[in-house]
PyMOL CGO cylinders between C-alpha atoms (Angstrom):
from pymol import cmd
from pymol.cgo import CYLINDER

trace = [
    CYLINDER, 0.00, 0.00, 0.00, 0.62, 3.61, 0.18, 0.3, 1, 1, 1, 1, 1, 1,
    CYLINDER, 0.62, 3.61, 0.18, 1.70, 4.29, 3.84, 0.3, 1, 1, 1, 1, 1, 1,
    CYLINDER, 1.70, 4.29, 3.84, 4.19, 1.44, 3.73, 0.3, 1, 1, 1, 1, 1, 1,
    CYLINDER, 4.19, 1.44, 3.73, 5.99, 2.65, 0.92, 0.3, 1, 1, 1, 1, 1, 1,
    CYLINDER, 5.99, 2.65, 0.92, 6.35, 5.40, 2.61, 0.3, 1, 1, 1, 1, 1, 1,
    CYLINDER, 6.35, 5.40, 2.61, 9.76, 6.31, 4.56, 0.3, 1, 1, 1, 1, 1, 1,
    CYLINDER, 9.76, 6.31, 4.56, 9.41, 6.64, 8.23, 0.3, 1, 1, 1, 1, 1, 1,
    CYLINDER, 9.41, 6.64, 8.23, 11.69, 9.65, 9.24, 0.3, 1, 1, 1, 1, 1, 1,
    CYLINDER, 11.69, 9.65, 9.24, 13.63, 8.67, 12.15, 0.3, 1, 1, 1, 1, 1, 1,
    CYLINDER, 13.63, 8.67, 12.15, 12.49, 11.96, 15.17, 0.3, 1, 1, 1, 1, 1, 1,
    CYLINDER, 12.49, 11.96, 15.17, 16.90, 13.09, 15.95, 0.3, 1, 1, 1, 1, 1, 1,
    CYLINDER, 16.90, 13.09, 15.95, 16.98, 13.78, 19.45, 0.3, 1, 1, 1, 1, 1, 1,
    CYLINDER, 16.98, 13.78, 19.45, 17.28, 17.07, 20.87, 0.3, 1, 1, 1, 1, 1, 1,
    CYLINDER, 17.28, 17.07, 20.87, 20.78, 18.19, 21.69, 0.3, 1, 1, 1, 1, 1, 1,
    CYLINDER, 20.78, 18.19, 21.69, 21.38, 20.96, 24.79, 0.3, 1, 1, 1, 1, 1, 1,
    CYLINDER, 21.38, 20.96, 24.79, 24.09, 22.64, 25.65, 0.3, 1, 1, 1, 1, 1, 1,
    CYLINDER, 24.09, 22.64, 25.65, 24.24, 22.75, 29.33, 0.3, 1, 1, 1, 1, 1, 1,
    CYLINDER, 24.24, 22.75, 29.33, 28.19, 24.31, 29.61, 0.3, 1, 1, 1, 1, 1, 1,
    CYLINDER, 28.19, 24.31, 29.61, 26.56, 27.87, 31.27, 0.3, 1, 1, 1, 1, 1, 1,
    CYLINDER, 26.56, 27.87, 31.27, 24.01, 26.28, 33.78, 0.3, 1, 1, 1, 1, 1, 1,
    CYLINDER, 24.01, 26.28, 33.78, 25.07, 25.19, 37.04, 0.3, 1, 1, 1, 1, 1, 1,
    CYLINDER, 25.07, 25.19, 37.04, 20.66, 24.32, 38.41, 0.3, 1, 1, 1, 1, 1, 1,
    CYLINDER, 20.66, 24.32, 38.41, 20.62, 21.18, 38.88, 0.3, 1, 1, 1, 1, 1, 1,
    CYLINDER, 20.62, 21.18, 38.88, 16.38, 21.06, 37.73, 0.3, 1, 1, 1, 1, 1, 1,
    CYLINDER, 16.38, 21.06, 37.73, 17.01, 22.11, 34.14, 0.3, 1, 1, 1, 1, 1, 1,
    CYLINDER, 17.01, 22.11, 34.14, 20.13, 18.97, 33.71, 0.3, 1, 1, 1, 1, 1, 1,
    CYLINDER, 20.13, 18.97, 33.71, 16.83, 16.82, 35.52, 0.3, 1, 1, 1, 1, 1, 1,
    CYLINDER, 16.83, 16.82, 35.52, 14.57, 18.50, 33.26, 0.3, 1, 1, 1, 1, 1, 1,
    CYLINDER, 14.57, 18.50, 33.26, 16.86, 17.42, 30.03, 0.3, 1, 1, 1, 1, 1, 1,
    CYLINDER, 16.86, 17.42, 30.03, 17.62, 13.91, 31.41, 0.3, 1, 1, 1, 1, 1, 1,
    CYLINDER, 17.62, 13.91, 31.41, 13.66, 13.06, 31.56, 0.3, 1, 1, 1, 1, 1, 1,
    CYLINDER, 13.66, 13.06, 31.56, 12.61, 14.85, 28.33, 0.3, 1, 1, 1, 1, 1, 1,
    CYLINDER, 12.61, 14.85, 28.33, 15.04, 11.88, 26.94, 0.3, 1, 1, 1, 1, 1, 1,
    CYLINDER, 15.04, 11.88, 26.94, 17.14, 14.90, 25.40, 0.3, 1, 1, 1, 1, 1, 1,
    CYLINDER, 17.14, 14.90, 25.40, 20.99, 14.74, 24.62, 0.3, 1, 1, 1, 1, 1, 1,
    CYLINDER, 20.99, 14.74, 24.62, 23.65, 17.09, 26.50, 0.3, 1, 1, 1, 1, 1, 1,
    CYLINDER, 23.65, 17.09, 26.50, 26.47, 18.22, 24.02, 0.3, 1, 1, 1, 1, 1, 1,
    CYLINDER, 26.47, 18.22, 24.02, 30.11, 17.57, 24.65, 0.3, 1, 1, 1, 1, 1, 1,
    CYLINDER, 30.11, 17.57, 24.65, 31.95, 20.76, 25.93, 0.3, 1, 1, 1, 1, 1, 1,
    CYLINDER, 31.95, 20.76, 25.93, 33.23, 22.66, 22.63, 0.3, 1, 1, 1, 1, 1, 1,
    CYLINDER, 33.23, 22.66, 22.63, 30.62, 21.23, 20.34, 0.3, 1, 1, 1, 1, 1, 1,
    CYLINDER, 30.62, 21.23, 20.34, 28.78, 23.89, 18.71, 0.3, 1, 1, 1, 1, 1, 1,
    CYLINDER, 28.78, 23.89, 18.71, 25.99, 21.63, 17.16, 0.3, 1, 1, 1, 1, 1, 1,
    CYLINDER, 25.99, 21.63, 17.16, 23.21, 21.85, 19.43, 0.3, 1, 1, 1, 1, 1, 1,
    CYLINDER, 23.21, 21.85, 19.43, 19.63, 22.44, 19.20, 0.3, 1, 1, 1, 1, 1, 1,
    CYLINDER, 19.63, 22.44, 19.20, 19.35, 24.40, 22.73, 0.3, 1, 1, 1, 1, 1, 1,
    CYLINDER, 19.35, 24.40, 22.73, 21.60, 26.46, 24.77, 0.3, 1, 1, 1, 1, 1, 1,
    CYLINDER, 21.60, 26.46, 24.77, 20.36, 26.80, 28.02, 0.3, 1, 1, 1, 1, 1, 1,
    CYLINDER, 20.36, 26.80, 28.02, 22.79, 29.75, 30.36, 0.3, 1, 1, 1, 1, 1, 1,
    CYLINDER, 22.79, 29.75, 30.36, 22.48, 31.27, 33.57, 0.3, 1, 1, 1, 1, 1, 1,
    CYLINDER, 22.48, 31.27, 33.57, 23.93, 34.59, 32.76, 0.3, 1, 1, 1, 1, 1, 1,
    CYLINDER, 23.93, 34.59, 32.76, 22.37, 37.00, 30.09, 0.3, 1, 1, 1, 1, 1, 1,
    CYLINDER, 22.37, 37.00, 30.09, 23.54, 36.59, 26.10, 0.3, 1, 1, 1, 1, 1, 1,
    CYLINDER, 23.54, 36.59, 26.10, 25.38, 39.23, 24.25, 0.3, 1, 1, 1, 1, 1, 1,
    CYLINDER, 25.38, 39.23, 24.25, 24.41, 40.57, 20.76, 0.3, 1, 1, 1, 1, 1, 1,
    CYLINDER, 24.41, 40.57, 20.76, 26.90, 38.64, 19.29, 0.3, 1, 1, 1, 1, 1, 1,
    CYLINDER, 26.90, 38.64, 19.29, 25.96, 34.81, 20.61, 0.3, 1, 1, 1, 1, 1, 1,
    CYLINDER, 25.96, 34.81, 20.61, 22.78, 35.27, 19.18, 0.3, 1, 1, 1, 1, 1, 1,
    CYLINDER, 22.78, 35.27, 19.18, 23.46, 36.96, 15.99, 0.3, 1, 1, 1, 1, 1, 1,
    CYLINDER, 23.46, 36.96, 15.99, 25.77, 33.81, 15.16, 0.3, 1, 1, 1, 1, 1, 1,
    CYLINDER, 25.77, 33.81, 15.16, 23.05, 31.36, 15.79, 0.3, 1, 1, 1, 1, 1, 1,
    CYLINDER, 23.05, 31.36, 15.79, 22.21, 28.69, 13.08, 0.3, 1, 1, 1, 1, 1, 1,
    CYLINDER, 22.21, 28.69, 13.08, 18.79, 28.89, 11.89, 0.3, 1, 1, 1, 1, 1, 1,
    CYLINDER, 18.79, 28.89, 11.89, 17.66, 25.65, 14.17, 0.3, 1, 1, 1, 1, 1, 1,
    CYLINDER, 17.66, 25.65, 14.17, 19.33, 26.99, 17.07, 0.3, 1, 1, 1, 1, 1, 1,
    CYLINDER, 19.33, 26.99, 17.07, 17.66, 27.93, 20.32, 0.3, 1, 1, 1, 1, 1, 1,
    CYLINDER, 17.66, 27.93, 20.32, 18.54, 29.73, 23.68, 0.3, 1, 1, 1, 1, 1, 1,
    CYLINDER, 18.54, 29.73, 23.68, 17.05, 30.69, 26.72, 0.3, 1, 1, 1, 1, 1, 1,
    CYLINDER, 17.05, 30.69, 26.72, 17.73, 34.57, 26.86, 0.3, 1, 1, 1, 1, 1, 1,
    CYLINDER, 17.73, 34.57, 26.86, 17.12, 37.14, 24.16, 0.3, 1, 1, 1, 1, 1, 1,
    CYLINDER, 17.12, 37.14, 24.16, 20.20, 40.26, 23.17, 0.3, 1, 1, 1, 1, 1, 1,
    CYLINDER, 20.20, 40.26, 23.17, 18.99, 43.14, 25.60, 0.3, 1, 1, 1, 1, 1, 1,
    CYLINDER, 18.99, 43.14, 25.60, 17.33, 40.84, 28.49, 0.3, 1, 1, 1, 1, 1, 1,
    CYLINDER, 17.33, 40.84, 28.49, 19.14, 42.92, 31.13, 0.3, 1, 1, 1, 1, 1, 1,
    CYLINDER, 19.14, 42.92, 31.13, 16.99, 45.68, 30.10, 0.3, 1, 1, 1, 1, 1, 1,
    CYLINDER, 16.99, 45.68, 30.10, 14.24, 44.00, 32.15, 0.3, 1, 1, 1, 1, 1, 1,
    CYLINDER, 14.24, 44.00, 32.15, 16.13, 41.56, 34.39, 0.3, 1, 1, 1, 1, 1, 1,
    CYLINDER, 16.13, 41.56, 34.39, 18.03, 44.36, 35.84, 0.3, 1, 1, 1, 1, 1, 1,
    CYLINDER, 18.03, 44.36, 35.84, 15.55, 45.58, 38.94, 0.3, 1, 1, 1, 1, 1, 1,
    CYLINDER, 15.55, 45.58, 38.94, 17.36, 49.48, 38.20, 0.3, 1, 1, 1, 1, 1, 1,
    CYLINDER, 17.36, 49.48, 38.20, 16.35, 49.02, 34.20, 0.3, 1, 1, 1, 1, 1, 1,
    CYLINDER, 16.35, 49.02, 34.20, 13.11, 47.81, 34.31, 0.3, 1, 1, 1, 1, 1, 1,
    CYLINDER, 13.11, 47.81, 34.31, 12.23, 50.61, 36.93, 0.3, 1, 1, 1, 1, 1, 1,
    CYLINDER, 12.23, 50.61, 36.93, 13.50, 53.01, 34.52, 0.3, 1, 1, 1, 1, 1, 1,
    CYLINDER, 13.50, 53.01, 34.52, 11.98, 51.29, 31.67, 0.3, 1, 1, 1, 1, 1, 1,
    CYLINDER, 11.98, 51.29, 31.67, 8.41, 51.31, 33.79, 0.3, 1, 1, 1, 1, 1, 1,
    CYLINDER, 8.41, 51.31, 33.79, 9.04, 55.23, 34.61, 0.3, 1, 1, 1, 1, 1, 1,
    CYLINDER, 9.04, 55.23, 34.61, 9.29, 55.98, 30.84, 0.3, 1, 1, 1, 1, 1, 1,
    CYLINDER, 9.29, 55.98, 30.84, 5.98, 53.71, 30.28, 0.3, 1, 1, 1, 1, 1, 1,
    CYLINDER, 5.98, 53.71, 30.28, 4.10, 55.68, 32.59, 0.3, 1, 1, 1, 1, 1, 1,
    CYLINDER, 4.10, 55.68, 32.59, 4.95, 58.52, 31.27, 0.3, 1, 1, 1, 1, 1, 1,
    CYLINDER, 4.95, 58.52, 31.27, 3.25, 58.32, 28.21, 0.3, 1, 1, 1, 1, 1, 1,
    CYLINDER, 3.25, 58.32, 28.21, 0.49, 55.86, 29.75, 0.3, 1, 1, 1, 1, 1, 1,
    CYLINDER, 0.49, 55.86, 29.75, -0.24, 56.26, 33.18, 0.3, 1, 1, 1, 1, 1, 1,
    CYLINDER, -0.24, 56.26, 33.18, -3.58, 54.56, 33.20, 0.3, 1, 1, 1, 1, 1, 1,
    CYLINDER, -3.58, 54.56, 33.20, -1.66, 51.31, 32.11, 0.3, 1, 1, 1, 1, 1, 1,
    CYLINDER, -1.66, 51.31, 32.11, 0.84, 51.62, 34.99, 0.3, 1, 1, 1, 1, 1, 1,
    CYLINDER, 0.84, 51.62, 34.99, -1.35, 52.70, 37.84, 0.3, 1, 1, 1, 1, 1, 1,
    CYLINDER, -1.35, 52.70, 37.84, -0.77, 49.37, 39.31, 0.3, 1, 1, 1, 1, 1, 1,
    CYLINDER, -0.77, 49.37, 39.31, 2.54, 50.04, 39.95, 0.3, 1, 1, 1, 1, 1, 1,
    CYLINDER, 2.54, 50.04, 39.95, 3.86, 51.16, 43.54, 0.3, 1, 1, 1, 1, 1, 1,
    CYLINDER, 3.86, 51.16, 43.54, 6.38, 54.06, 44.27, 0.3, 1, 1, 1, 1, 1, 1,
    CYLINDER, 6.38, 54.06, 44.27, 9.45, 52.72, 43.39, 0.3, 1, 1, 1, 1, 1, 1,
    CYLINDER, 9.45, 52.72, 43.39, 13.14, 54.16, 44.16, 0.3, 1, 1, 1, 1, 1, 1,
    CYLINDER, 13.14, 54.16, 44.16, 16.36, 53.43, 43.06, 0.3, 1, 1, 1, 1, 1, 1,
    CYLINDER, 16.36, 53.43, 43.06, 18.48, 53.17, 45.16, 0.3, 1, 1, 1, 1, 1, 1,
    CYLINDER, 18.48, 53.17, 45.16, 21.46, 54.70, 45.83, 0.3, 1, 1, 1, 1, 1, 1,
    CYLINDER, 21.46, 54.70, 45.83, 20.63, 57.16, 43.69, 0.3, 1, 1, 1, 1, 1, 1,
    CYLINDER, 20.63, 57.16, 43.69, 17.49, 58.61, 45.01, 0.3, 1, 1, 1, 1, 1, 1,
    CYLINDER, 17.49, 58.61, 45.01, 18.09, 57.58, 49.21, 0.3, 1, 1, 1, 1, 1, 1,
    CYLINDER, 18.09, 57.58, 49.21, 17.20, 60.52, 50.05, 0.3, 1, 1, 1, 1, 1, 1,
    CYLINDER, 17.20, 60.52, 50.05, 14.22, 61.12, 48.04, 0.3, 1, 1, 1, 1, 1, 1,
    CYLINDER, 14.22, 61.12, 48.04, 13.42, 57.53, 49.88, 0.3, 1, 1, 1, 1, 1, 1,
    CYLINDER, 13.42, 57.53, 49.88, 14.39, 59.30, 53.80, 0.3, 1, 1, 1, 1, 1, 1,
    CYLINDER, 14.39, 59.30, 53.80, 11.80, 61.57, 53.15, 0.3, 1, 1, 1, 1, 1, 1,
    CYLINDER, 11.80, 61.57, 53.15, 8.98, 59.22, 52.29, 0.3, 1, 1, 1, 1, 1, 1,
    CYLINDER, 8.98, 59.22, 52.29, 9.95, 57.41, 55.48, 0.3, 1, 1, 1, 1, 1, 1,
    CYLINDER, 9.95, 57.41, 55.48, 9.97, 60.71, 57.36, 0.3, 1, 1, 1, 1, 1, 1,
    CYLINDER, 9.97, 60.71, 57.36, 6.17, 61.37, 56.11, 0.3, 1, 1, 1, 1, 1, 1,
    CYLINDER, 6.17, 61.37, 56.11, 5.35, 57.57, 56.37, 0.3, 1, 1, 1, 1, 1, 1,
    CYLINDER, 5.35, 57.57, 56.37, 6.07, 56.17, 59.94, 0.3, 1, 1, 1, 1, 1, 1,
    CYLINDER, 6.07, 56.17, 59.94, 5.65, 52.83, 60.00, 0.3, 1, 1, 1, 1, 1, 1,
    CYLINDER, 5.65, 52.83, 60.00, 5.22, 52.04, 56.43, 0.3, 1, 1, 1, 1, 1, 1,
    CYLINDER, 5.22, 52.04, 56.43, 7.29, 49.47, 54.65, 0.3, 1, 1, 1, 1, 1, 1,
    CYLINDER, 7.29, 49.47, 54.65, 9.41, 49.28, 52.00, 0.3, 1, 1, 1, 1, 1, 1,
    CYLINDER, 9.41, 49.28, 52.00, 10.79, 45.93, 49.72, 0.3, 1, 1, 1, 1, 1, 1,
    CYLINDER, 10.79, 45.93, 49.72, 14.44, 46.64, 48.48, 0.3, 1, 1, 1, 1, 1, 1,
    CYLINDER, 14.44, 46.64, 48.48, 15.55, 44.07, 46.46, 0.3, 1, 1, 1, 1, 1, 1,
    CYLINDER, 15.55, 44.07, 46.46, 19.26, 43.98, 44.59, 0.3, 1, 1, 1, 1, 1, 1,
    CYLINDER, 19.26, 43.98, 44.59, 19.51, 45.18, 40.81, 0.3, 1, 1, 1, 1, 1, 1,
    CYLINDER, 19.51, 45.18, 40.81, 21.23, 41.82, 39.88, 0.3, 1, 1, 1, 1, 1, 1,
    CYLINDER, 21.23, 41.82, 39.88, 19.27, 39.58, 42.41, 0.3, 1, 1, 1, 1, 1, 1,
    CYLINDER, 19.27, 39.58, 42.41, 17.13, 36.28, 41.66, 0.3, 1, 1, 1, 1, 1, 1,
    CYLINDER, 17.13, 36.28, 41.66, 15.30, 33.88, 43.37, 0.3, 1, 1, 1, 1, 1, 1,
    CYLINDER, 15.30, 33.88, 43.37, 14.65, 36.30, 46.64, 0.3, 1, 1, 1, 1, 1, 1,
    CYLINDER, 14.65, 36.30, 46.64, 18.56, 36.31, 47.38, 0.3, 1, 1, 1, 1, 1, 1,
    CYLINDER, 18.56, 36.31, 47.38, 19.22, 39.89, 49.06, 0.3, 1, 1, 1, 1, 1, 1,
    CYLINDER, 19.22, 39.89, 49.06, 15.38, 40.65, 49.69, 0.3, 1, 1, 1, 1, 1, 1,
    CYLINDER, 15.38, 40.65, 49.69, 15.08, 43.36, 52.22, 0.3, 1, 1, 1, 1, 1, 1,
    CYLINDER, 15.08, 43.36, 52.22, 11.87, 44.22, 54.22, 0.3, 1, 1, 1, 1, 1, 1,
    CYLINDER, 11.87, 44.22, 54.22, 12.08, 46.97, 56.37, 0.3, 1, 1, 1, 1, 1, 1,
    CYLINDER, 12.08, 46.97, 56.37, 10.87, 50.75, 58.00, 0.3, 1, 1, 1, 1, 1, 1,
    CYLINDER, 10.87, 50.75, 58.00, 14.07, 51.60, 58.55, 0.3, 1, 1, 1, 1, 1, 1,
    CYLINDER, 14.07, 51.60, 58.55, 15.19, 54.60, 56.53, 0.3, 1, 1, 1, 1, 1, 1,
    CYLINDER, 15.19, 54.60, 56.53, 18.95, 54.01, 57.82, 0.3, 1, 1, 1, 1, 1, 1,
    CYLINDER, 18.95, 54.01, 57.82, 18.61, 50.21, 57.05, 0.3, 1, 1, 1, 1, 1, 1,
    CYLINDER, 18.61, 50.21, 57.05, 17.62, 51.46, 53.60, 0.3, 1, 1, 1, 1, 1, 1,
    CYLINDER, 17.62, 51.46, 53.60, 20.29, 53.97, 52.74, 0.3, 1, 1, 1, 1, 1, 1,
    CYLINDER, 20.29, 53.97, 52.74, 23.58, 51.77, 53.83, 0.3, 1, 1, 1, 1, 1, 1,
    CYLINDER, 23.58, 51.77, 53.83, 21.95, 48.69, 51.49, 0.3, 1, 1, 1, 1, 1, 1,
    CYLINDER, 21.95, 48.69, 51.49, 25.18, 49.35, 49.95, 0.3, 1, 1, 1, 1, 1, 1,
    CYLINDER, 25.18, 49.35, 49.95, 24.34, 47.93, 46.28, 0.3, 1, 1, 1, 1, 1, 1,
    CYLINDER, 24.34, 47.93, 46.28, 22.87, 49.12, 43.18, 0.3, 1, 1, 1, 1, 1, 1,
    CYLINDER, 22.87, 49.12, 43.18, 18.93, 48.42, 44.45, 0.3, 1, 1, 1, 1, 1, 1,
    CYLINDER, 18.93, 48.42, 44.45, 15.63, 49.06, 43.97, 0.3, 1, 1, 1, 1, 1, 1,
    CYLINDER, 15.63, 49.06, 43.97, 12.69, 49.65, 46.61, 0.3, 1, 1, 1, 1, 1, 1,
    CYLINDER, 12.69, 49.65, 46.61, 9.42, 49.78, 46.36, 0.3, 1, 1, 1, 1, 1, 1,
    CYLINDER, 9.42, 49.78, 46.36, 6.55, 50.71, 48.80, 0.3, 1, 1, 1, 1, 1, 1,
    CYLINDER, 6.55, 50.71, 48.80, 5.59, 47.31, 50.04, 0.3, 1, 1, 1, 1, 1, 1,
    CYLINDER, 5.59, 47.31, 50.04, 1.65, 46.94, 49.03, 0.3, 1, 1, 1, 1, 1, 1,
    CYLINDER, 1.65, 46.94, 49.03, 0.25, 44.34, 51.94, 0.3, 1, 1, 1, 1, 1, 1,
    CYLINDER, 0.25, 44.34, 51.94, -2.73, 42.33, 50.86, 0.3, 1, 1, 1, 1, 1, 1,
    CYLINDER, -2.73, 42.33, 50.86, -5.71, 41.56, 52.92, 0.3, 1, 1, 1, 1, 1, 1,
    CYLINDER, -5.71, 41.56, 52.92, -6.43, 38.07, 53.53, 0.3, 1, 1, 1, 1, 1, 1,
    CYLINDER, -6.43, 38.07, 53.53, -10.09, 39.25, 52.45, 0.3, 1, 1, 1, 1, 1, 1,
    CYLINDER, -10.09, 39.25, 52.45, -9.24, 39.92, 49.15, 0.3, 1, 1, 1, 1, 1, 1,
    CYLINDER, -9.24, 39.92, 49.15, -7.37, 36.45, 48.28, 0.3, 1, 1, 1, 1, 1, 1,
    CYLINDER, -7.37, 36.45, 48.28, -9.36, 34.07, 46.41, 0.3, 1, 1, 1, 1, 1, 1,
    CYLINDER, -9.36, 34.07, 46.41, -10.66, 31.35, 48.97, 0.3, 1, 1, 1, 1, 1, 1,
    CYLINDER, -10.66, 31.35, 48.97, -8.69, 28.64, 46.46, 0.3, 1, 1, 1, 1, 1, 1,
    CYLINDER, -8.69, 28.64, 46.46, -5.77, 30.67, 46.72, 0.3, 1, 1, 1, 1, 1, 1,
    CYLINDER, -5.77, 30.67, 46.72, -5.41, 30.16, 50.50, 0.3, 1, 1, 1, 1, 1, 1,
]
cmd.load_cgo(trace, "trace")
């Protein structure tokens, strides 16, 4: 018949180049999805999966089956400082959109603009979390203007916005 004349196409296996991740989960993830790691120099792969961001470059030389994980300019938003910025432009020109948004201050750059809102707000809270931070590493909650200011790192901090255990979804809790 038809359908066995036909040539079955053998599926290749997915290759991944693991040489720039160090999370254990994504090698797990690879092992179980059956998919092959590439040997350490070997440029034909399928995926690159990296822990760091990707230059220009890296993804300007990728073959046309080629896959990674980032995208040139990611640190645009990863960056806590850049995305504020980016969010502050945003707003700008559509501040209905962004209205969601709490104060936010980057730090050290505008401490004392953040002292002040302490002075006027006793007792409120701020979140100050590290420009290059992931995974809640560096995570500071406090009302402590001082605490704030000697942070010591490029930072942002944000009014903390606590949510009332009335307005959670009953599922959620």
């Amino acid at each position: 018949s038809g359908c066995a004349s036909r040539m079955v196409k053998k599926k290749r296996k997915i290759v991944v180049n693991l040489s720039n991740c160090r999370y254990p989960l994504v090698h797990q993830a690879v092992e179980a999805m059956k998919w092959v790691v590439s040997k350490e120099g070997d440029q034909d792969w399928d995926l690159y999966w990296t822990d760091t961001s990707v230059v220009d470059e890296r993804v300007i030389k990728l073959k046309r089956h080629q896959r990674i994980n980032h995208f040139a300019g990611m640190t645009n938003l990863a960056k806590k400082t850049n995305l504020a910025k980016t969010i502050r432009r945003l707003e700008l020109s559509m501040p209905d959109a962004f209205s969601f948004m709490p104060k936010t201050w980057i730090l050290p750059v505008e401490a004392a603009e953040l002292k002040v809102y302490f002075r006027r707000n006793p007792g409120k809270f701020v979140i100050i979390k590290p420009d290059g931070g992931c995974q809640g590493k560096g995570i500071l909650l406090t009302s402590d203007a001082q605490a704030a200011e000697t942070h010591g790192q490029p930072a942002v901090a944000q009014q903390y916005m606590q949510v009332r255990s009335s307005s959670i979804p009953a599922s959620l809790t």
